[in-house]
N, C-alpha and C positions, 0 to 999 in steps of 0.2 A: 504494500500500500504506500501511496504517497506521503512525505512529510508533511507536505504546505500543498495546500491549495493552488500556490501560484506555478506549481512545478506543470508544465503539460505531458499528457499521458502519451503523446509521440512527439518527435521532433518535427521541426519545420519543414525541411527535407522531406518527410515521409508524408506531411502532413498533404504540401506539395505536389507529392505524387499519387495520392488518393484523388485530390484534386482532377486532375488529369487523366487517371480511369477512370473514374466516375463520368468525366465527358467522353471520351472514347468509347465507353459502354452503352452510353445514350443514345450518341452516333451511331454504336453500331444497332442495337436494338431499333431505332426509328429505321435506317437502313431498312433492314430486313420486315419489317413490318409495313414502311412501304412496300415492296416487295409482295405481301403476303394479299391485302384488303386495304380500303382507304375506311371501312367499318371498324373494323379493327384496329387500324391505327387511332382513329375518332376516340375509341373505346377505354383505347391502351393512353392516350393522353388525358383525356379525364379523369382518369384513374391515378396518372402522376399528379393533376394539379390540383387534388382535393388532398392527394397526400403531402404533396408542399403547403397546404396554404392550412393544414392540420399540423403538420411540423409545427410550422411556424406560429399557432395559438400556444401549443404545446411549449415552445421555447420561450416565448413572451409572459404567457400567465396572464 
């Protein structure tokens, strides 16, 4: 467990390149979901933006 609170649980570095999969994973899943159905797609992004705009209740309080 951490000492302090102000210590971060990974480095900026890794933080970084989380960063960066996370958009390359999006790309690639839009990718191929275009690909797949433009229903699908519709379906599959609703599905992201209720879960970002839930996050973010969730982060703010």
């Amino acid at each position: 467990m951490a000492t302090s609170l102000d210590e971060p649980l990974i480095d900026w570095q890794s933080e970084n390149l989380l960063k960066i999969l996370v958009f390359v994973f999006i790309f690639g899943i839009a990718t191929a979901i275009n690909i797949i159905s433009s229903k699908m797609e519709h379906a599959i992004i609703f599905a992201f933006v209720c879960t970002v705009i839930s996050a973010a209740f969730l982060i703010i309080k």
